[in-house]
C-alpha positions as CSV (number, residue, x, y, z in Angstrom):
1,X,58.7,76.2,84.6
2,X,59.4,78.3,88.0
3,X,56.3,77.7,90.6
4,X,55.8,81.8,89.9
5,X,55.4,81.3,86.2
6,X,53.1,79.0,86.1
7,X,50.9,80.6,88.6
8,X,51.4,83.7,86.3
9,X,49.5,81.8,83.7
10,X,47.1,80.4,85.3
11,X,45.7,84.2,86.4
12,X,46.8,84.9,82.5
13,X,44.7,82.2,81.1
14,X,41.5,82.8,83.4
15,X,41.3,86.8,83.3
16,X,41.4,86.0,79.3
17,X,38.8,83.4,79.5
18,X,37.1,85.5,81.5
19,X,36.9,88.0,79.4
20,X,36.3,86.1,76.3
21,X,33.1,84.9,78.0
22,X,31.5,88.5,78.3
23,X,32.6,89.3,74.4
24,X,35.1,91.6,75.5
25,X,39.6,91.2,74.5
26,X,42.8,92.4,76.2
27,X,43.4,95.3,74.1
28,X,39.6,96.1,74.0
29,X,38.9,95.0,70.0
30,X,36.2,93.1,68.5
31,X,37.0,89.6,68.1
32,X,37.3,89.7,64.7
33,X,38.7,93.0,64.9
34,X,43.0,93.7,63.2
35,X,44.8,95.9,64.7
36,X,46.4,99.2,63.1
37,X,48.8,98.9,60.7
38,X,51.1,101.1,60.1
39,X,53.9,101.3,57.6
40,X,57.1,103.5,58.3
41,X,58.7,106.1,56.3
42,X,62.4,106.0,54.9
43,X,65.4,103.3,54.1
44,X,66.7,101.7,57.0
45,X,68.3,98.9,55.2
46,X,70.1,98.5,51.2
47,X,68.0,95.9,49.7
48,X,66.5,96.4,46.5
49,X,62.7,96.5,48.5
50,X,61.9,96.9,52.2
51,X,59.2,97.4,54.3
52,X,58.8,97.9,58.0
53,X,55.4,97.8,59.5
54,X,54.1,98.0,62.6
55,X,51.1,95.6,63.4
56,X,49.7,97.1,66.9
57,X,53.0,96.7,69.0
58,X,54.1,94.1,67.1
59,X,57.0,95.5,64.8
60,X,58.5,93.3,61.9
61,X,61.5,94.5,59.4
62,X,61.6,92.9,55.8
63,X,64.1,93.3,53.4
64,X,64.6,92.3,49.3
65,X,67.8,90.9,47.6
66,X,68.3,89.9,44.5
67,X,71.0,87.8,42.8
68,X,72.0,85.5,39.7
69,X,72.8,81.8,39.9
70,X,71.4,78.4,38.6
71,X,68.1,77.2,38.9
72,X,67.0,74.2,41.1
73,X,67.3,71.3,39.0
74,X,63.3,70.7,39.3
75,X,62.7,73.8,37.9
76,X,65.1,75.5,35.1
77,X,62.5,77.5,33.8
78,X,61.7,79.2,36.8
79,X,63.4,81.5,39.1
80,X,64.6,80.8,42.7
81,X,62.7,82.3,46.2
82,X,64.5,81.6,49.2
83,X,62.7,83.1,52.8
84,X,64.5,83.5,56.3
85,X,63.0,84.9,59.2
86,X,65.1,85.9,61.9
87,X,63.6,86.5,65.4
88,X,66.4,88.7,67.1
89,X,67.0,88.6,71.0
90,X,65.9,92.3,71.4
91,X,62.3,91.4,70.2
92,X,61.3,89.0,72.9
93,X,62.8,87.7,76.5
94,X,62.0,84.3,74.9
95,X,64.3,85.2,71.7
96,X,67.5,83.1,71.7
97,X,71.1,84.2,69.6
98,X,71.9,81.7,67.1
99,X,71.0,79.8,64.0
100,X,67.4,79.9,63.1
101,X,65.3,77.6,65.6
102,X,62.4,75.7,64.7
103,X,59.8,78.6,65.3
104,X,61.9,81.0,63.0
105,X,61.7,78.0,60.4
106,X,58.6,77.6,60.5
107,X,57.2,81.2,60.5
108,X,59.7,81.6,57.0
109,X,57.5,78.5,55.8
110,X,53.9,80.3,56.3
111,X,55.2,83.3,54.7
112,X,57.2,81.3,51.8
113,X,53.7,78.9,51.4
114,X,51.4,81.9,50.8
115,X,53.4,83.6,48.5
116,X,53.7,80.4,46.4
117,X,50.7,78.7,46.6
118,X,49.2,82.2,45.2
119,X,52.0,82.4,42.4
120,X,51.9,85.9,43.9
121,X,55.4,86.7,41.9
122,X,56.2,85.2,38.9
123,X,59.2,83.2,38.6
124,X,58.5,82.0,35.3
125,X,59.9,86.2,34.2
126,X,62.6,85.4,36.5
127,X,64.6,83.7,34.3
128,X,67.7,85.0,32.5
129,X,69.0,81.4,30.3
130,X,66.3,78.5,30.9
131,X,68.5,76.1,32.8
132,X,71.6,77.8,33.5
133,X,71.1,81.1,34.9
134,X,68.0,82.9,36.8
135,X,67.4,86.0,39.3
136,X,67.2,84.5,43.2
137,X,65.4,86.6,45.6
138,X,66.2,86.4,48.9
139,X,63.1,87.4,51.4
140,X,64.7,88.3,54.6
141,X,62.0,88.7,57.6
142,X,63.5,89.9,60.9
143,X,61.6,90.7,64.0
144,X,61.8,93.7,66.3
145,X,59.7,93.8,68.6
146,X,56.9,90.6,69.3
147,X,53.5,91.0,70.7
148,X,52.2,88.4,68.6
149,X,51.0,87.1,65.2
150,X,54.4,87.2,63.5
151,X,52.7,85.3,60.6
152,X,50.0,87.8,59.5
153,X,52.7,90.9,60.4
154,X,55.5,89.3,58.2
155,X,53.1,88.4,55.5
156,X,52.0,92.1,54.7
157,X,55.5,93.4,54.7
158,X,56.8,90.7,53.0
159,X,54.1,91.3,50.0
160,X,55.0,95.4,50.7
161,X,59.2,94.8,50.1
162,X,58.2,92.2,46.8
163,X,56.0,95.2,45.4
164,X,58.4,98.0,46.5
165,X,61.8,95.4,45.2
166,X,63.4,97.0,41.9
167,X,66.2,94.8,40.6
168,X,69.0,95.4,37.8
169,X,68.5,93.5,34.6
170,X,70.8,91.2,33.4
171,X,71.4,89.8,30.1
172,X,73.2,86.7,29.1
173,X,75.8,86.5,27.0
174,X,77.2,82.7,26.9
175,X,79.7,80.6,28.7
176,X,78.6,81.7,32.1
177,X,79.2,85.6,31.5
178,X,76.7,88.4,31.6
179,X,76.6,91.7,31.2
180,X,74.7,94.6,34.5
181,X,72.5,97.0,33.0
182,X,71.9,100.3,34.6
183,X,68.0,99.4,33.9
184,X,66.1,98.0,36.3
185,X,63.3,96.4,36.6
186,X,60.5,96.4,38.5
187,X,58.9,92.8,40.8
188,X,55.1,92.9,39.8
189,X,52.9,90.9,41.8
190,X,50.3,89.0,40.2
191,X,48.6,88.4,43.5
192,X,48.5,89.2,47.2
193,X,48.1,86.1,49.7
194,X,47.0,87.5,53.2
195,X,47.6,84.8,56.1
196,X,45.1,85.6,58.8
197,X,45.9,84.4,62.2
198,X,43.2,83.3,64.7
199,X,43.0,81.3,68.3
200,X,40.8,79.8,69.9
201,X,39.8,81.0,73.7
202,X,37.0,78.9,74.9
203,X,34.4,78.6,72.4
204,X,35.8,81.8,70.6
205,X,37.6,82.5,67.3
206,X,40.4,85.7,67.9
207,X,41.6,86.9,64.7
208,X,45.2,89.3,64.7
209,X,46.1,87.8,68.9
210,X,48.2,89.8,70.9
211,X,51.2,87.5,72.5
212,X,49.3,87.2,76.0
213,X,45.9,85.7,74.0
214,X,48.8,83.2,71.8
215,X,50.3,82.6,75.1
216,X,47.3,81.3,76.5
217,X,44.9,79.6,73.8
218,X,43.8,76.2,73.0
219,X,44.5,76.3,69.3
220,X,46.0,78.1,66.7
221,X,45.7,78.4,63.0
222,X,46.5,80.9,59.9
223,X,44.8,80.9,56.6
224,X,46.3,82.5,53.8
225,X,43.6,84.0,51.4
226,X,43.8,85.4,47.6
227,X,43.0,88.1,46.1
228,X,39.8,86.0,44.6
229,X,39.1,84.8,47.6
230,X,40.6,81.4,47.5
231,X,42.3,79.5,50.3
232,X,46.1,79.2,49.6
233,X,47.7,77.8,52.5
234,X,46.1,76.7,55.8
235,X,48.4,76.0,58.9
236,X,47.7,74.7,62.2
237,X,50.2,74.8,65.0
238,X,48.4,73.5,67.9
239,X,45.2,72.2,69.3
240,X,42.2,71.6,66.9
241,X,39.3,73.5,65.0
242,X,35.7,71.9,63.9
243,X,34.7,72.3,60.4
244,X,32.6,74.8,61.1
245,X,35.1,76.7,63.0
246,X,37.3,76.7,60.1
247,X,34.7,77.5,57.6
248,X,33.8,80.8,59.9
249,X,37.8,81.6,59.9
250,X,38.0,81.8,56.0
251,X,34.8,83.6,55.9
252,X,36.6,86.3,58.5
253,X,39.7,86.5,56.3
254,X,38.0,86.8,53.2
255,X,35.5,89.9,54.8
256,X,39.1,91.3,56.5
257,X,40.9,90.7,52.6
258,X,40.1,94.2,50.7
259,X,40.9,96.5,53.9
260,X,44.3,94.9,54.4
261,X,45.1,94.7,50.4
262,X,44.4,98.5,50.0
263,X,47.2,99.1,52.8
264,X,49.7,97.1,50.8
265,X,48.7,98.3,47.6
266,X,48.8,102.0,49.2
267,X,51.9,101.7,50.3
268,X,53.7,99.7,47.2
């Protein structure tokens, strides 16, 4: 790092600190306080579902495929999720062209985690010939513009493409061929898994960060809540949280659950 840089965030860090210690954030919010979100109008891609939402100035594109193929070997009698994020070059100075690197792998995870540990959408009905042939949805996440908490951000439009997703229905007619039906049919969620992102700043808990509070905290962790109020996926990226620190995170994201699932419902 340039002598300039880290100078940078040393002001960075101690304004924020700073400011944590007199209650107050960057952007002026509560500390337990989302941003907007907003959901735009119109098709801008031609998946089956899409969604692209703005969370504060953080802007994330999510779009719904769906295909035929075999199951995974594990599991014939379900069908197949696969999840890709993408975090494009025009996003962020920090963005790199190229395969996905470990960050964009491990955003797809949280996202992928939530939606499964929830059972959010069923691939149990996903299946066309138990063993042989199933629908494969590909979730693919791509990032427009980052000013923090890609997680919670991809997350909601992830859930908003999988309600909006529409796919043709197939049926199976033996040795490997099948017939396309002009129906379609419809993804139904059985659940909506809400990650909630949060740092720590001192001895404060941030929920939703802006890039310049990520940039700067001691700890980071996002906790994926149900739609009963259950904990579905925890992850922790860096530093460390007490017990009670934790505990006062899920009870956040579970106070924070309804206002964000009537967005998603609304806009389904």
């Amino acid at each position: 790092m340039l002598e300039s840089e880290s100078v940078v965030n040393t002001l960075l860090r101690d304004y924020l600190y700073d400011l944590v210690k007199e209650g107050k954030r960057l952007d002026g919010r509560t500390f337990d306080e989302i941003r907007p979100i907003e959901v735009k109008e119109g098709t801008f891609t031609k998946s089956e579902g899409e969604a692209w939402i703005k969370l504060g100035k953080t802007q994330v594109l999510v779009g719904v495929k769906f295909d035929v193929g075999e199951p995974f070997p594990d599991t014939p009698d379900k069908g197949v999720l696969v999840t890709n994020a993408e975090l494009l070059p025009v996003a962020s100075p920090t963005f790199e062209p190229g395969p996905p690197n470990e960050d964009a792998i491990e955003i797809s995870r949280v996202v992928d985690r939530a939606i499964r540990s929830a059972d959010a959408v069923d691939l149990n009905n996903l299946v066309i010939k138990e063993g042989e042939l199933v629908y494969m949805i590909f979730l693919d996440m791509y990032v427009l513009d980052h000013d923090g908490n890609l997680d919670d951000a991809l997350t909601i439009a992830s859930l908003i493409a999988l309600g909006r997703a529409k796919y043709p229905k197939v049926i199976y007619k033996g040795d490997g061929d099948v017939e396309v039906l002009d129906e379609k049919e419809s993804l139904v969620l059985k659940d909506l898994p809400i990650n909630f992102t949060f740092v720590k700043i001192g001895d404060a808990l941030l929920l939703d960060p802006v890039l310049e509070e990520e940039m700067v905290a001691e700890a980071s962790i996002t906790i994926a809540i149900n739609q009963e109020g259950k904990v579905c996926s925890i992850q922790k990226r860096h530093g460390y949280f007490t017990m009670e620190e934790i505990k006062k995170a899920v009870e956040i994201g579970r106070s924070k659950w309804t206002d964000v699932a009537s967005v998603i419902r609304r806009e389904i």
